[in-house]
TORKE-931783 format. One record per residue (C-alpha): residue number from 0; residue in one letter; x, y, z. Coordinates in nm, 2 decimals, decimal comma. Example, Ala and Ser with C-alpha at 12.3 -4.5 7.8 and 13.67 -1.06 7.14 Angstrom:
BEGIN
+-----+------+--------+--------+--------+
:  nr : rest :     c1 :     c2 :     c3 :
+-----+------+--------+--------+--------+
:   0 :    A :   1,23 :  -0,45 :   0,78 :
:   1 :    S :   1,37 :  -0,11 :   0,71 :
+-----+------+--------+--------+--------+
***
This chain:
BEGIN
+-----+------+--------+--------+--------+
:  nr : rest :     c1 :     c2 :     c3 :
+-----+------+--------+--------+--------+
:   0 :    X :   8,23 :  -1,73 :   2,96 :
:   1 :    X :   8,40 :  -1,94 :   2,70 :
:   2 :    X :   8,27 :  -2,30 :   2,87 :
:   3 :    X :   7,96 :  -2,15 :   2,92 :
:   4 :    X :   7,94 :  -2,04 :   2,53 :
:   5 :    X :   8,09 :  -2,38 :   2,43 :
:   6 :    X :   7,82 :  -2,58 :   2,63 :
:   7 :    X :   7,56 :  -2,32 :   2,45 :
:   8 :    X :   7,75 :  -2,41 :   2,11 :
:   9 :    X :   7,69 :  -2,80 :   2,21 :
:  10 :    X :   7,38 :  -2,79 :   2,29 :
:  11 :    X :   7,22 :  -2,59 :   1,99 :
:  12 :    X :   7,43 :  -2,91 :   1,80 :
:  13 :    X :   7,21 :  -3,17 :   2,01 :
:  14 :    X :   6,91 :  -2,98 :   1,94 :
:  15 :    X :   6,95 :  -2,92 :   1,56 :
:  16 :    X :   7,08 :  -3,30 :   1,51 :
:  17 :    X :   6,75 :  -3,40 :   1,70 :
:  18 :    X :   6,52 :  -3,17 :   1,51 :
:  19 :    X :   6,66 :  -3,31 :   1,18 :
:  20 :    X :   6,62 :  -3,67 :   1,27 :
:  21 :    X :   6,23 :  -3,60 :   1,31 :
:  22 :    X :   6,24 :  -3,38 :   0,98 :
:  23 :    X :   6,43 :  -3,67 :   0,76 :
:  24 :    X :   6,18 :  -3,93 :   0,90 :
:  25 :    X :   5,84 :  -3,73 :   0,93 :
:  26 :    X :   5,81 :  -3,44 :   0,68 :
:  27 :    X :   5,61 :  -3,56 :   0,40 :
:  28 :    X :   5,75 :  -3,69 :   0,05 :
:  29 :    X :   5,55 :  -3,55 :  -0,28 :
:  30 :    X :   5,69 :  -3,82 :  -0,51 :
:  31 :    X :   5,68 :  -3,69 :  -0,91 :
:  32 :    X :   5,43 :  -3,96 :  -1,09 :
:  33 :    X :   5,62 :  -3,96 :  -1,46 :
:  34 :    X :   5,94 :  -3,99 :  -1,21 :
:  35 :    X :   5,76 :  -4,28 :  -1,05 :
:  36 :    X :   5,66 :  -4,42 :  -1,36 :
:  37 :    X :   5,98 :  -4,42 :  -1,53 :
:  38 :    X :   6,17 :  -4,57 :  -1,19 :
:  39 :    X :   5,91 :  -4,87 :  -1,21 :
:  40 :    X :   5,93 :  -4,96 :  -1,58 :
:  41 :    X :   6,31 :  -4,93 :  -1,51 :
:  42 :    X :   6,35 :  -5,18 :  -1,25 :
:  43 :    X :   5,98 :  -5,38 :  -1,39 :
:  44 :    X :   5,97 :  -5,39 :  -1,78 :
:  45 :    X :   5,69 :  -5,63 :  -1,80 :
:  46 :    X :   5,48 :  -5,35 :  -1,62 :
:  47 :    X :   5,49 :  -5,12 :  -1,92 :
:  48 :    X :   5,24 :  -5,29 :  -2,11 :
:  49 :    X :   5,04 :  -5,42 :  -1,82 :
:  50 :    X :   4,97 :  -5,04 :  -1,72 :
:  51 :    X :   4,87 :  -4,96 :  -2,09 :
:  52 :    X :   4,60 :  -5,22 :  -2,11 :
:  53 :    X :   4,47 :  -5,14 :  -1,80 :
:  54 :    X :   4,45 :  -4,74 :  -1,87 :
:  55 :    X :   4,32 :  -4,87 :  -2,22 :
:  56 :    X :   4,04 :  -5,06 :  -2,09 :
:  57 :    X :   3,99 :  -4,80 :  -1,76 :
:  58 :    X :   4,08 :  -5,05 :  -1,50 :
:  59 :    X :   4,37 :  -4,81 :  -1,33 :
:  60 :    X :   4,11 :  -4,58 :  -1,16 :
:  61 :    X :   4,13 :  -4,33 :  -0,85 :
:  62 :    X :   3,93 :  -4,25 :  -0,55 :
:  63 :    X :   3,93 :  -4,04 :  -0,25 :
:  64 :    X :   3,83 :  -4,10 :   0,15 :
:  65 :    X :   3,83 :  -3,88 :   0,48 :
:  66 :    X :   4,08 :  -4,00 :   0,70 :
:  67 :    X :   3,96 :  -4,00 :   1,09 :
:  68 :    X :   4,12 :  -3,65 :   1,10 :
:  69 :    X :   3,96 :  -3,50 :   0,75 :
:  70 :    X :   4,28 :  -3,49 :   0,52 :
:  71 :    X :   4,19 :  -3,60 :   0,23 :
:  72 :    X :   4,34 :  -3,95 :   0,12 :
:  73 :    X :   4,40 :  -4,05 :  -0,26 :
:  74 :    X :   4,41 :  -4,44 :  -0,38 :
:  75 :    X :   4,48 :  -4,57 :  -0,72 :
:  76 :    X :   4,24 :  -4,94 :  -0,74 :
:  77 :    X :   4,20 :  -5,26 :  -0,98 :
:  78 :    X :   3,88 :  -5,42 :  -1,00 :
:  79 :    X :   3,81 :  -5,81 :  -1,01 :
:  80 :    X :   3,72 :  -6,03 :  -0,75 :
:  81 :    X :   3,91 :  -6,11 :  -0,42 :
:  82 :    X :   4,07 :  -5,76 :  -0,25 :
:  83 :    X :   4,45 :  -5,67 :  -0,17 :
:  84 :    X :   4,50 :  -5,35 :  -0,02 :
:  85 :    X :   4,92 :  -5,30 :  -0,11 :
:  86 :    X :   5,08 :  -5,04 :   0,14 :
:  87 :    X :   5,37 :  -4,85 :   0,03 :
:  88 :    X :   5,69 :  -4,78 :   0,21 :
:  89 :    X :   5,88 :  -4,42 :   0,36 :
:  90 :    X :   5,88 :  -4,16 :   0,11 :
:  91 :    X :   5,71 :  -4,38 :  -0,14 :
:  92 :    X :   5,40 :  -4,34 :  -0,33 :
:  93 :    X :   5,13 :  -4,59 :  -0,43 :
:  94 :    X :   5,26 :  -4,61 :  -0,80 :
:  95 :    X :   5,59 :  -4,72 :  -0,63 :
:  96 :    X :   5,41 :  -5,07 :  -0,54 :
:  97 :    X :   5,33 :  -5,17 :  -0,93 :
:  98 :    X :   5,50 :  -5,45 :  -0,90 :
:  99 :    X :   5,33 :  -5,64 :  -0,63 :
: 100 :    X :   4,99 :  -5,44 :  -0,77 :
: 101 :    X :   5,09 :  -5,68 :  -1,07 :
: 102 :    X :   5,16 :  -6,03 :  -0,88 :
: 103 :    X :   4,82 :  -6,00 :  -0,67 :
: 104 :    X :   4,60 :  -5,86 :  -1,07 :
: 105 :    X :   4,80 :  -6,04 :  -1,29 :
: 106 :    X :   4,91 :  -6,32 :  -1,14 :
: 107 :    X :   4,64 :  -6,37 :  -0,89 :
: 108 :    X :   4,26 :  -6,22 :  -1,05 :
: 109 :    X :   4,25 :  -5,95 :  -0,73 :
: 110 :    X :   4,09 :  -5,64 :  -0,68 :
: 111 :    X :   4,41 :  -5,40 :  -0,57 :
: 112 :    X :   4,39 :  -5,09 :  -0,39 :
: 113 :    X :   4,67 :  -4,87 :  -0,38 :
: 114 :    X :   4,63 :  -4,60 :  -0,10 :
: 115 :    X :   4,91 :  -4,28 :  -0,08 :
: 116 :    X :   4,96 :  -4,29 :   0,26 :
: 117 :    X :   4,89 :  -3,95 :   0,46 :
: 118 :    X :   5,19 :  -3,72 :   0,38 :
: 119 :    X :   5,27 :  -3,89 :   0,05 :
: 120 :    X :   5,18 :  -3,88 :  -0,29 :
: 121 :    X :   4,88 :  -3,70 :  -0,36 :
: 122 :    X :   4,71 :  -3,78 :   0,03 :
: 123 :    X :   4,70 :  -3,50 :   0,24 :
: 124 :    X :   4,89 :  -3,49 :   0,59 :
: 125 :    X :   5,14 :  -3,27 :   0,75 :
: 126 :    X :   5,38 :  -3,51 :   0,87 :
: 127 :    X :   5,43 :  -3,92 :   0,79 :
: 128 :    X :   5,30 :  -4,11 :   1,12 :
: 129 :    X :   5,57 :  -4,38 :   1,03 :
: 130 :    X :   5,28 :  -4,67 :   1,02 :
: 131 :    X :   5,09 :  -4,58 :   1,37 :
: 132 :    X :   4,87 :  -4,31 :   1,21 :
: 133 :    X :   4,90 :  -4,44 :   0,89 :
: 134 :    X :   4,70 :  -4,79 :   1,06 :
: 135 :    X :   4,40 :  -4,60 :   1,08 :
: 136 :    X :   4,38 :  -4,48 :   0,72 :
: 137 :    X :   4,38 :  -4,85 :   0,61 :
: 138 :    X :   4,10 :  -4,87 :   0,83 :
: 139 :    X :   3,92 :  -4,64 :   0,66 :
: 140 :    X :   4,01 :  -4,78 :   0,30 :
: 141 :    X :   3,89 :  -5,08 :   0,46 :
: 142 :    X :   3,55 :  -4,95 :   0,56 :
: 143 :    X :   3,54 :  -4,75 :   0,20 :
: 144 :    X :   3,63 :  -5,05 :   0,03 :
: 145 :    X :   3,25 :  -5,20 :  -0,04 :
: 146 :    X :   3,18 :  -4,92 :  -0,15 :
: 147 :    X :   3,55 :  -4,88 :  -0,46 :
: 148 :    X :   3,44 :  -5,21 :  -0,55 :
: 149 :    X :   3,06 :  -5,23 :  -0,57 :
: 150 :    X :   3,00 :  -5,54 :  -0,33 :
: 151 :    X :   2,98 :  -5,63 :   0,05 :
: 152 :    X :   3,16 :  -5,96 :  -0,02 :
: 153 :    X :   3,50 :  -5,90 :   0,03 :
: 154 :    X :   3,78 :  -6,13 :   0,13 :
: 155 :    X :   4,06 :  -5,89 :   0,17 :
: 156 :    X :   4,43 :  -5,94 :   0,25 :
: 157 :    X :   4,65 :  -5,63 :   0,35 :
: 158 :    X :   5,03 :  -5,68 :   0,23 :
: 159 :    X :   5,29 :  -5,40 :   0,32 :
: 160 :    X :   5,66 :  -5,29 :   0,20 :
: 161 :    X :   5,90 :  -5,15 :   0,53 :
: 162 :    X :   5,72 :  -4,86 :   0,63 :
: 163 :    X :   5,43 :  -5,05 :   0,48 :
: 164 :    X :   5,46 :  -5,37 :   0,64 :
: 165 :    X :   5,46 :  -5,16 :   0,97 :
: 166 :    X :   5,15 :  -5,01 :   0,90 :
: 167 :    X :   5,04 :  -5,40 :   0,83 :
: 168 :    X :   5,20 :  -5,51 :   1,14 :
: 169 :    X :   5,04 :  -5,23 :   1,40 :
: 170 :    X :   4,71 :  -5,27 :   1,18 :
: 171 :    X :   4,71 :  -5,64 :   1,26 :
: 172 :    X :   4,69 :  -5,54 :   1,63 :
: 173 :    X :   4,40 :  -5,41 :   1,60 :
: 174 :    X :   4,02 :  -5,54 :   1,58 :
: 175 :    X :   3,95 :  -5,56 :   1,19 :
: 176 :    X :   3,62 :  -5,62 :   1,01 :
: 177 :    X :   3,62 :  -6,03 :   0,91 :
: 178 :    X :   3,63 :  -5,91 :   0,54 :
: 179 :    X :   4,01 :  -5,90 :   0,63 :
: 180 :    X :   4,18 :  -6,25 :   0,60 :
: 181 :    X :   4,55 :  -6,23 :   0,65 :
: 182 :    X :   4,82 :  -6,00 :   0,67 :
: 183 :    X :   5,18 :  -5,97 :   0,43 :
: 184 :    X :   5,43 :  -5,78 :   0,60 :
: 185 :    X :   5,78 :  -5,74 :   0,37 :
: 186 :    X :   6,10 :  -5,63 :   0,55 :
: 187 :    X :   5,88 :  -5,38 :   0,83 :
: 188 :    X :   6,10 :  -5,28 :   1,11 :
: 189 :    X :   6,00 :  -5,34 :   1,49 :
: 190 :    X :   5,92 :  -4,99 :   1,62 :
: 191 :    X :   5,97 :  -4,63 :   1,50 :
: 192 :    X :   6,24 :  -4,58 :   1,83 :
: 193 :    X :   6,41 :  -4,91 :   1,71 :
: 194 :    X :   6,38 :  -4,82 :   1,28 :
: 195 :    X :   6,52 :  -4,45 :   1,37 :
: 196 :    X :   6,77 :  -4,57 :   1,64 :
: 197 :    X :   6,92 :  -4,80 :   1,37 :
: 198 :    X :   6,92 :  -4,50 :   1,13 :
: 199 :    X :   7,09 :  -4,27 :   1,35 :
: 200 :    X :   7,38 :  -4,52 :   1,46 :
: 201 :    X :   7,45 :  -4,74 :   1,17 :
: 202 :    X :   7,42 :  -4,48 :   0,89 :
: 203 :    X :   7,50 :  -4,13 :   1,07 :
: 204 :    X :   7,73 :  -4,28 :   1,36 :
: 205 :    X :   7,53 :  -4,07 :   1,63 :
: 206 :    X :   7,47 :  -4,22 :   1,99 :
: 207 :    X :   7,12 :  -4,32 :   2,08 :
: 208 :    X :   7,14 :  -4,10 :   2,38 :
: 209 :    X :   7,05 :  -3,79 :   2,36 :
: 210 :    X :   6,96 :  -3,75 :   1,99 :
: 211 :    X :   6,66 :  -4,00 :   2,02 :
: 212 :    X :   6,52 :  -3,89 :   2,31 :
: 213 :    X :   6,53 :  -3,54 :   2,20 :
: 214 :    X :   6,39 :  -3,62 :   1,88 :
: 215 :    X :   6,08 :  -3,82 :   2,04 :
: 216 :    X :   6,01 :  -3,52 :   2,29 :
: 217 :    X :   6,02 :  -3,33 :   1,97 :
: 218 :    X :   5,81 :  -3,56 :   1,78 :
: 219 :    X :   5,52 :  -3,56 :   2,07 :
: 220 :    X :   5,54 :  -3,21 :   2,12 :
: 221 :    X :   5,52 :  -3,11 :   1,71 :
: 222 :    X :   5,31 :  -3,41 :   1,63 :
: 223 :    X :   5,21 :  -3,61 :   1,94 :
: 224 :    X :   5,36 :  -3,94 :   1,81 :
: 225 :    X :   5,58 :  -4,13 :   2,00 :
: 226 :    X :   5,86 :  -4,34 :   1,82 :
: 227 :    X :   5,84 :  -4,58 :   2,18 :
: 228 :    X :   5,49 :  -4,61 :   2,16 :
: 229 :    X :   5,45 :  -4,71 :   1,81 :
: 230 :    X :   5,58 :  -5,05 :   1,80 :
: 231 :    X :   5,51 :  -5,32 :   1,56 :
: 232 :    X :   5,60 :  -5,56 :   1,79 :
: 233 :    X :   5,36 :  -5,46 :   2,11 :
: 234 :    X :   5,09 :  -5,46 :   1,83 :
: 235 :    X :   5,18 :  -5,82 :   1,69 :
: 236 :    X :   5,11 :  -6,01 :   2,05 :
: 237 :    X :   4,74 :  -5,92 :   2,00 :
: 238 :    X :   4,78 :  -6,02 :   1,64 :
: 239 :    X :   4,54 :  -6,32 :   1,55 :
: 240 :    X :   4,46 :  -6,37 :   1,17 :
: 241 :    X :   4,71 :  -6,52 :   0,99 :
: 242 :    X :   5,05 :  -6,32 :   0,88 :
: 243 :    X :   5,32 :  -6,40 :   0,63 :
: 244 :    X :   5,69 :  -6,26 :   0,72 :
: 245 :    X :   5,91 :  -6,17 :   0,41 :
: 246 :    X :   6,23 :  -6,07 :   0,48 :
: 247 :    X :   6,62 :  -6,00 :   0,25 :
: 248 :    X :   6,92 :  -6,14 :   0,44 :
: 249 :    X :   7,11 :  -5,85 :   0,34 :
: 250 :    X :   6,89 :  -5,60 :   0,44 :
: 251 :    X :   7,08 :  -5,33 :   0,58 :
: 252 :    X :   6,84 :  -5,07 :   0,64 :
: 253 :    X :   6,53 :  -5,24 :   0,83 :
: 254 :    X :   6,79 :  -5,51 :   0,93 :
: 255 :    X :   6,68 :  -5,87 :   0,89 :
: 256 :    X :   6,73 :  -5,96 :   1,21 :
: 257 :    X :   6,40 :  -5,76 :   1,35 :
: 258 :    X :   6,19 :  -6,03 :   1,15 :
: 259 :    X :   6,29 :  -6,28 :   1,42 :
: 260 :    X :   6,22 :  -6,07 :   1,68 :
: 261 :    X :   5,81 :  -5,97 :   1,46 :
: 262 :    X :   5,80 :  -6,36 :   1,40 :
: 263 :    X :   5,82 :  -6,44 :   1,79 :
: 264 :    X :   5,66 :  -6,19 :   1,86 :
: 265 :    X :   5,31 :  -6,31 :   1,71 :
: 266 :    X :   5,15 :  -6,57 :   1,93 :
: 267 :    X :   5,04 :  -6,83 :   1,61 :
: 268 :    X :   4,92 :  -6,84 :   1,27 :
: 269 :    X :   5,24 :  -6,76 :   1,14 :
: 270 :    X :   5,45 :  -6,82 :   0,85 :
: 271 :    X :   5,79 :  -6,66 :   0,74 :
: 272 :    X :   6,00 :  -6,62 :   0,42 :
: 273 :    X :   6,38 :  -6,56 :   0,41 :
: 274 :    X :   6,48 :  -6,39 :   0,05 :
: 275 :    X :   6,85 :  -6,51 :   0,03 :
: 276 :    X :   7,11 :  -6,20 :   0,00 :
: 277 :    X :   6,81 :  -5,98 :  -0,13 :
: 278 :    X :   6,85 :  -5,60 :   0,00 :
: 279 :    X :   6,58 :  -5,40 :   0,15 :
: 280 :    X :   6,24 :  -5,39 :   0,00 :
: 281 :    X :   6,41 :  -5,61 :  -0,30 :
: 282 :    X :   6,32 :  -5,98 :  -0,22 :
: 283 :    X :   6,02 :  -5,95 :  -0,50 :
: 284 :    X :   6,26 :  -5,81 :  -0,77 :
: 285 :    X :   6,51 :  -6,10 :  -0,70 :
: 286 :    X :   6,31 :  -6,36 :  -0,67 :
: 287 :    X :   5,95 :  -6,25 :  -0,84 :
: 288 :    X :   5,83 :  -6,61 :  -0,92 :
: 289 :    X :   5,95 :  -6,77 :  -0,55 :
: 290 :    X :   5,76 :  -6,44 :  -0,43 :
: 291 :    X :   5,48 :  -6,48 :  -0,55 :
: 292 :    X :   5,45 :  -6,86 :  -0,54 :
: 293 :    X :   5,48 :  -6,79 :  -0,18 :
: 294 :    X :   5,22 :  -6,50 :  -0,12 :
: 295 :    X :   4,98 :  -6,73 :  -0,37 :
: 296 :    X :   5,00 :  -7,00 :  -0,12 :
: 297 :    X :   4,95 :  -6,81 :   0,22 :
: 298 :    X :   4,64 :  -6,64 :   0,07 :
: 299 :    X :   4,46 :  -6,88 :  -0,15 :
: 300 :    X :   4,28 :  -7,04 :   0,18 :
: 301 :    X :   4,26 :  -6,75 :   0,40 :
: 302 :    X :   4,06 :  -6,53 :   0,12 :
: 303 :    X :   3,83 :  -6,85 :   0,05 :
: 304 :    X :   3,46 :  -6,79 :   0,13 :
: 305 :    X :   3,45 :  -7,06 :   0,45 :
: 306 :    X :   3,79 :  -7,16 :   0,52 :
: 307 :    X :   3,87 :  -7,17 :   0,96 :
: 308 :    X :   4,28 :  -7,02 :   1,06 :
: 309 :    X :   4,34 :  -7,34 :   1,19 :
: 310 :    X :   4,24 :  -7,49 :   0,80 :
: 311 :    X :   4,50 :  -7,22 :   0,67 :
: 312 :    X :   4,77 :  -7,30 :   0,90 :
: 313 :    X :   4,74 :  -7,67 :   0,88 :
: 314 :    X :   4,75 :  -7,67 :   0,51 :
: 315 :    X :   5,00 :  -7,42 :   0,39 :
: 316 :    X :   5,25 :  -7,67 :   0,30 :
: 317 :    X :   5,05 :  -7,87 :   0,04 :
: 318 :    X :   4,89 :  -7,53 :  -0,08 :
: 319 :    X :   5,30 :  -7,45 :  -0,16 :
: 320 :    X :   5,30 :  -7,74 :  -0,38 :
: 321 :    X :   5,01 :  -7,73 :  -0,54 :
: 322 :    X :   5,09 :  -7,31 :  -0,65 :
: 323 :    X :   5,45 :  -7,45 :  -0,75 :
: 324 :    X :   5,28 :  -7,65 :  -1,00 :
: 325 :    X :   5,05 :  -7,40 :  -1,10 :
: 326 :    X :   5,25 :  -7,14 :  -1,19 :
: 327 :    X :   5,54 :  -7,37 :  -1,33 :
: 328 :    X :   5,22 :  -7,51 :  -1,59 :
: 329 :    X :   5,16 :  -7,09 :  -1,64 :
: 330 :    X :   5,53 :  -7,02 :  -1,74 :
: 331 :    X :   5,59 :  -7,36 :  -1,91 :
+-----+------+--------+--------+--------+
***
């Protein structure tokens, strides 16, 4: 009676470790917006008085679409001309991406769209899809997007942040309108089994077997997503439009060596940037200017009105230089 009990005892302990690896990593996050707000201005003080003027002369607006699924998805956007649709990361919110909202308005005249993803600020959603549900929400901002910005002409690029750049990443895999140019993915991990896996190990010293594979049974059978199925990586070898790969060397938490294994991954029209010793999702606030000199250059050709990939590829280099000295004349 006592073994029996004590395997009983064990097993409950499996179960209940399981079960809270698929709460932490799908339950939704309702992020504060004056918390928000106060975290960005914190770690971004120039953003302070870029927000004001943009509330002051109505430019930070709001919309609404129906996901595939009828929740009810919220966006902040920017108007101008070109179109960057900015994904946030796990148990983020769309204000949480200011700062690259700023590089691509400020720095670059877009148009920025800012969706909550499902399960996150103030979308709808049960449960966070960890990027593979999440891709087919950008699709519909993407579809909705003519329509936010009152033209058909669009050139749009679609630039992520970790759970973010997942989205980007499985997004890429799939046929997209030709409105969408090129792809930014910043420190995304390779699959949810591999991002969860890592978590579980390295950060709560559990073994991969059993308490993954009784979280992913739990996962299908509570929300039918499977953390083997949606992989970043199976989605990049069907990947064709151009994709920039931002990564921190001391990124602990999506670990900097899956951007190898993305970068290989995608057949061609590929570029990559290594931020030196910059932690996860931190490669912008260490290095803003290199960041953005390096986003400006993948994107300038890709977003242009008749510009071929194999223009883009061939020409990235001396687009580098020339954004070098552009922003270096801005600055100076």
């Amino acid at each position: 009676m006592m073994i029996l009990s004590a395997i009983l005892i064990v097993l409950l302990a499996i179960g209940g470790i399981s079960y809270y690896i698929v709460y932490w990593g799908l339950s939704p996050s309702r992020t504060d917006e004056a918390d928000t707000y106060s975290y960005m201005y914190s770690e971004y003080p120039h953003l302070k008085q870029w927000v004001r003027t943009l509330n002051a002369n109505q430019q930070l607006c709001e919309t609404t679409i129906l996901s595939t699924d009828s929740l009810r998805l919220h966006a902040f956007f920017i108007p101008a001309t070109n179109t960057a649709i900015v994904i946030h990361g796990h148990k983020n919110c769309a204000l949480g991406m200011l700062h690259i909202a700023y590089m691509y308005s400020k720095n670059m005249h877009f148009n920025v769209l800012l969706p909550d993803l499902r399960g996150h600020g103030d979308s709808e959603g049960d449960h966070i899809g960890m990027g593979w549900e999440e891709r087919k929400d950008i699709q519909r901002w993407i579809e909705e997007a003519p329509r936010i910005f009152s033209t058909d002409d669009l050139r749009i690029v679609v630039h992520g942040i970790s759970m973010g750049a997942a989205t980007t990443m499985m997004l890429a895999g799939d046929e997209t309108p030709k409105s969408v140019r090129c792809f930014v993915e910043d420190c995304g991990y390779t699959s949810v089994w591999d991002a969860f896996s890592y978590v579980a190990t390295h950060r709560n010293h559990l073994t991969v077997f059993p308490f993954m594979y009784i979280a992913n049974k739990i996962s299908q059978w509570k929300y039918g997503l499977d953390f083997k199925e949606a992989s970043a990586i199976e989605q990049l070898r069907k990947a064709e439009k151009p994709m920039l790969f931002i990564h921190g060397t001391n990124d602990h938490y999506v670990p900097f060596e899956m951007v190898h294994k993305l970068y290989e991954a995608k057949p061609r029209n590929k570029f990559i940037w290594e931020a030196p010793n910059a932690r996860h999702a931190r490669s912008y606030h260490d290095y803003p200017r290199d960041y953005t000199k390096q986003v400006a250059a993948f994107v300038i050709l890709p977003v242009a009105a008749t510009v071929s990939v194999s223009t883009c590829v061939s020409s990235f280099a001396q687009t580098l230089v020339a954004v070098t000295v552009l922003l270096s004349s801005a600055h100076s």
